[in-house]
C-alpha positions as CSV (number, residue, x, y, z in Angstrom):
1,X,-13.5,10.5,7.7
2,X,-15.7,8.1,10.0
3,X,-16.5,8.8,13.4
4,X,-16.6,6.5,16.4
5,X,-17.7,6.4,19.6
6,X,-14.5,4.2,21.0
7,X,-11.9,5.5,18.7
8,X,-9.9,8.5,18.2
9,X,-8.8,9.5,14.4
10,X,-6.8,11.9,12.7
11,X,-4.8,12.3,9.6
12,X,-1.5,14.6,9.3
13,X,1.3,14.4,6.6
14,X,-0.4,11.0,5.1
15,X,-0.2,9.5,8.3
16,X,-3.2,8.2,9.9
17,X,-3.3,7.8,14.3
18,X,-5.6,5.6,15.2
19,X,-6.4,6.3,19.3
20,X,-8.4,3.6,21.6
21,X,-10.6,6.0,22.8
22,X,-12.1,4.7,26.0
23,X,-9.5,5.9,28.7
24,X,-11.9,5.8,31.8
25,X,-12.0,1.8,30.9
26,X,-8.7,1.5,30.9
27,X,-9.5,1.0,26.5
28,X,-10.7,-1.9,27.7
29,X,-12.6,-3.3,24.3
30,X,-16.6,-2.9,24.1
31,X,-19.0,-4.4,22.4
32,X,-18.9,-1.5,20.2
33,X,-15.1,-0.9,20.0
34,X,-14.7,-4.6,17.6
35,X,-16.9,-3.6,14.8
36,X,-15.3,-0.1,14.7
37,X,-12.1,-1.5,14.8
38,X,-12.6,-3.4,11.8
39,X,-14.7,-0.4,10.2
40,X,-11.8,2.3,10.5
41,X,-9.1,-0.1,9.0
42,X,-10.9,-0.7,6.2
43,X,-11.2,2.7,5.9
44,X,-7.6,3.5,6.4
45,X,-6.9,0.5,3.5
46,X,-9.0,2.1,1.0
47,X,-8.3,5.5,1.8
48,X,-5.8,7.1,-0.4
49,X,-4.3,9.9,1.7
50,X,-3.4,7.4,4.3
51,X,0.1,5.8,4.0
52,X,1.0,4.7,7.1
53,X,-1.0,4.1,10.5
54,X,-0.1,4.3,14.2
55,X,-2.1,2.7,16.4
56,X,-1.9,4.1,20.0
57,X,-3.8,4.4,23.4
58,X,-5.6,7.5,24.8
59,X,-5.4,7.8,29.2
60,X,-3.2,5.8,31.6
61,X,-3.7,2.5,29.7
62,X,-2.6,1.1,26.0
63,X,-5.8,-1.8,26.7
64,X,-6.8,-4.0,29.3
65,X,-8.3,-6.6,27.3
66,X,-11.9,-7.7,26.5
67,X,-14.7,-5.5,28.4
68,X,-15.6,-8.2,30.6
69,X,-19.4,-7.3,30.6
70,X,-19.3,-8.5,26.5
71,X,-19.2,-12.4,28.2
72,X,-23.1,-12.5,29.0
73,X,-24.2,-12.1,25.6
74,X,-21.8,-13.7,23.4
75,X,-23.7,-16.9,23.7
76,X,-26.7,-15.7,22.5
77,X,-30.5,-16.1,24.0
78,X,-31.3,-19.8,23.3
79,X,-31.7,-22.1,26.0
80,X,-30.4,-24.8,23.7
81,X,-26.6,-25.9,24.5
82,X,-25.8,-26.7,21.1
83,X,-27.5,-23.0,19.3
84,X,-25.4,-21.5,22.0
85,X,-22.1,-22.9,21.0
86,X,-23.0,-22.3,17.6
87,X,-23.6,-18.6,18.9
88,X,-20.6,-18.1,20.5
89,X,-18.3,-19.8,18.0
90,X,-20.2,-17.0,15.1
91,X,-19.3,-14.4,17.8
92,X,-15.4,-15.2,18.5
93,X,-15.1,-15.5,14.6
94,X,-16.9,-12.6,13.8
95,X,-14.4,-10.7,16.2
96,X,-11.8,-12.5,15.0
97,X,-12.1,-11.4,11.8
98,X,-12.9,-7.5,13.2
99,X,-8.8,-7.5,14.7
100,X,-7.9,-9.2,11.3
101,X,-9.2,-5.9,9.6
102,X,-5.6,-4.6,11.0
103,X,-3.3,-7.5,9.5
104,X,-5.9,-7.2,6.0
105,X,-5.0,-3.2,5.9
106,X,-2.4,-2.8,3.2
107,X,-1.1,0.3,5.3
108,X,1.7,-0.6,7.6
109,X,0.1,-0.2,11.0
110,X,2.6,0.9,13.8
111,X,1.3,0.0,17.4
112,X,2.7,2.7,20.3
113,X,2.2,0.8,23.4
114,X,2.3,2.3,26.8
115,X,1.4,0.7,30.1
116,X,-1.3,-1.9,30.0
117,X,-1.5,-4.5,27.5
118,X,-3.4,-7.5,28.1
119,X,-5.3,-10.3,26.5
120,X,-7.3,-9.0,24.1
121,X,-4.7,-5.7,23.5
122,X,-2.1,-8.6,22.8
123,X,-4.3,-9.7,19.9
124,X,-5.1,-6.1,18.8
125,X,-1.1,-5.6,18.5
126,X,-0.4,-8.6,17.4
127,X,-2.0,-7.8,14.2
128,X,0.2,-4.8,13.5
129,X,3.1,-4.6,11.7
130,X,5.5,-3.4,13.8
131,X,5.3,-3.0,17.7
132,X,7.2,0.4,19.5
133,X,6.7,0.4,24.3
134,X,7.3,3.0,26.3
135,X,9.6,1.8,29.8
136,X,6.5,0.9,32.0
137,X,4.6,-1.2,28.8
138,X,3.9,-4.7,30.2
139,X,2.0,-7.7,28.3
140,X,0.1,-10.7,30.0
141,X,-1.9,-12.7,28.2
142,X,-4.4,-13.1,31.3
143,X,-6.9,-15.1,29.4
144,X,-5.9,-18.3,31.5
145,X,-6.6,-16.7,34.7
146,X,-10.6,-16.6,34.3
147,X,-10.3,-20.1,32.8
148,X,-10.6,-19.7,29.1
149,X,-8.3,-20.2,26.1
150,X,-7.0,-17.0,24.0
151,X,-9.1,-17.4,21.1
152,X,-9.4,-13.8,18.7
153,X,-5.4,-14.5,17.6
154,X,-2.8,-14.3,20.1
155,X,-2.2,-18.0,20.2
156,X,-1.9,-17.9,16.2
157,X,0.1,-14.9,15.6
158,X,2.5,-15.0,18.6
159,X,4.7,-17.9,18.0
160,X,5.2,-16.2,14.7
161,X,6.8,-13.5,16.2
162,X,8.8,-14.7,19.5
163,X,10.2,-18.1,20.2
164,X,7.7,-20.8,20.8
165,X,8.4,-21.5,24.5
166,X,7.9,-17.9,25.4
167,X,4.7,-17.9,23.6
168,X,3.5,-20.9,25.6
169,X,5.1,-19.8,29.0
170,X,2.9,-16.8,28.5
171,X,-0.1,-18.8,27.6
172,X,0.1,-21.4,30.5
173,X,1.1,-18.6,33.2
174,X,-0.4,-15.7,32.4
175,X,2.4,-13.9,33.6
176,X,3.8,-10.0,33.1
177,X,6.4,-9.7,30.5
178,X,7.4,-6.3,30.8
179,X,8.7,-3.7,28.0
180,X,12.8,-4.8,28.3
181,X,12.2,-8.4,27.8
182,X,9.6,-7.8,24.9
183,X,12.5,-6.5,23.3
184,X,14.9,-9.1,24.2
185,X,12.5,-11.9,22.2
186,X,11.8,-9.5,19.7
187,X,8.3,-8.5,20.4
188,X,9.1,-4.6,20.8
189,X,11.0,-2.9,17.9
190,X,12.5,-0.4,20.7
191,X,11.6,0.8,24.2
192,X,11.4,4.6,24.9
193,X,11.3,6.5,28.3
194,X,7.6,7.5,28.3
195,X,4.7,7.7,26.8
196,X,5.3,11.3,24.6
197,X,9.0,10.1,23.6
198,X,7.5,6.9,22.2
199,X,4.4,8.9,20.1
200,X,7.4,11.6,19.0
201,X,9.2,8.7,17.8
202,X,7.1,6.4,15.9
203,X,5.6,8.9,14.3
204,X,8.9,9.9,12.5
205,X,9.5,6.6,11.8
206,X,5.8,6.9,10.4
207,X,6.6,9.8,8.2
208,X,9.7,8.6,7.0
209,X,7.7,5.3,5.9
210,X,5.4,7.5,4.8
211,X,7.7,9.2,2.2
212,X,8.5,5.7,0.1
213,X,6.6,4.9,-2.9
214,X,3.1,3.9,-1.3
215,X,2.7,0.6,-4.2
216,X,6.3,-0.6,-3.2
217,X,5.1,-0.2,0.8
218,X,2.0,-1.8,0.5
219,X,3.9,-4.9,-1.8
220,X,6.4,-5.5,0.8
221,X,3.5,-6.0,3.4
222,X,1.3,-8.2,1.2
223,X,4.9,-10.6,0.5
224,X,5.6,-10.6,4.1
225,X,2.1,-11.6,5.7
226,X,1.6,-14.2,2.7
227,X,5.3,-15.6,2.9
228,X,4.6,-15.9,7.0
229,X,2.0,-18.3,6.1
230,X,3.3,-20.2,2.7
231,X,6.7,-22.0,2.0
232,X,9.5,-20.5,0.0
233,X,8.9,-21.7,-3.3
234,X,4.9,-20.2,-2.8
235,X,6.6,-16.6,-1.6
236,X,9.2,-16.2,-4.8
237,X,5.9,-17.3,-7.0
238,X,3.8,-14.7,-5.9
239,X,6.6,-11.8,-5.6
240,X,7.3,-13.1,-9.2
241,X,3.6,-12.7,-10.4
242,X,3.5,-9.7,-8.0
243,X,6.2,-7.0,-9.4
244,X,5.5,-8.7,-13.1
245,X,2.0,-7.1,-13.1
246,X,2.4,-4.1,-10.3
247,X,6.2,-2.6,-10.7
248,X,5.5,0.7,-11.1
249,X,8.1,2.1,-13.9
250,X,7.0,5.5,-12.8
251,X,8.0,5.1,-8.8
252,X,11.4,3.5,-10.2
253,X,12.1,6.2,-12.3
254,X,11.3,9.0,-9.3
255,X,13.0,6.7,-6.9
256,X,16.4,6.5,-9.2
257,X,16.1,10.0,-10.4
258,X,15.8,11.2,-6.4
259,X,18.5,8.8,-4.9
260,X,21.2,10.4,-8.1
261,X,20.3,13.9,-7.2
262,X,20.1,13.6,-3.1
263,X,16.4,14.6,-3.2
264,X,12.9,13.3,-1.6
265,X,11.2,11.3,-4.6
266,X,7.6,12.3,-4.9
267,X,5.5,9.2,-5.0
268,X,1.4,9.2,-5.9
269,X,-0.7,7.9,-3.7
């Protein structure tokens, strides 16, 4: 396994917890926690012990955002206007793409959200496939109150997920939207009463994920991100091409054989 200097790992019954380690920051994201975001879930995709992946928050705090002392050097060192807006556009992609690491990961990733989550955290959990708060989780994308524009993902992946005037109420306002109505728009999968109740939680539903066969899992993550993104017609084509070349006759038959005798099916990894 990795080790990083702003994240938390461990493995246990095939599933992976991946902890924001910074919790005297509030896990607010360093320079240092992007590229070791993106590091650790392509670890967690290519590592075959790993099935499912819970992404939580060590201390008080879930994330406050973007570690505000990254803004000095994202532009770079030239005195030229133009090399640094070509500087800082490299630098928001490259981070872009470091969050996207979560979405890539073939894993379904499980975000356990407690407390703070703002701007850049909204991105982080964006990213994930589903989304479980404890009572006091609240969410403000606070990016338009220091006079900038969301730009590593929430604006993309939001509307996708709760209705489009929330999203942009959100955006324009930078306002609190607190645990109950992330669940009312669909945001939050459940709300639990603190912090251990939530962790105890998702990671059953973790394990019990977990216990499926991994290739039918990580196939019913590729179809939904790509069908997100692609019309109908385009998502029946590619499940089509999909199970035609990747239906495992050996996870059907274990599957089948478990369901008729009332039994966990054994799936490899």
């Amino acid at each position: 396994m990795p080790e990083f200097t702003t994240l938390a790992v461990s493995v246990d019954e095939q599933v992976a917890t991946v902890a924001l380690n910074r919790p005297d920051k509030a896990n607010s994201m360093s320079e240092a926690m992007w590229p070791e975001l993106q590091a650790c879930f392509e670890w967690l995709d290519a590592e075959p012990t790993v099935r499912v992946v819970i992404l939580a928050g060590n201390g008080k705090h879930f994330c406050a955002g973007l570690d505000l002392t990254m803004f000095s050097g994202l532009g770079g060192n030239s005195s030229d206007p133009a090399r640094q807006a070509e500087t800082l556009r490299r630098n928001v992609l490259r981070m872009q793409d470091n969050l996207s690491a979560i979405e890539k990961c073939r894993k379904p990733v499980l975000a356990a959200i407690h407390n703070t989550c703002i701007g850049g955290g909204v991105d982080l959990v964006c990213c994930c496939d589903m989304r479980y708060a404890s009572a006091d989780a609240w969410f403000a994308i606070r990016e338009i109150d220091i006079g900038m524009t969301a730009d590593v993902g929430t604006l993309q992946r939001l509307p996708k997920l709760i209705p489009d005037g929330i999203t942009r109420e959100l955006a324009y306002t930078g306002r609190t939207m607190e645990a109950t109505e992330a669940r009312e728009v669909g945001f939050i999968n459940r709300v639990y009463e603190d912090r251990e109740t939530l962790l105890r939680e998702v990671t059953a539903i973790a394990r019990d994920i977990a216990g499926k066969s991994p290739l039918a899992v990580r196939g019913s993550k590729e179809m939904l991100v790509y069908s997100r993104d692609h019309s109908v017609q385009d998502g029946l084509n590619h499940i089509a091409t999909w199970n035609a070349g990747m239906m495992s006759q050996a996870d059907l038959l274990a599957g089948i054989q478990a369901q008729a005798e009332k039994q966990q099916a054994h799936y490899e990894d």
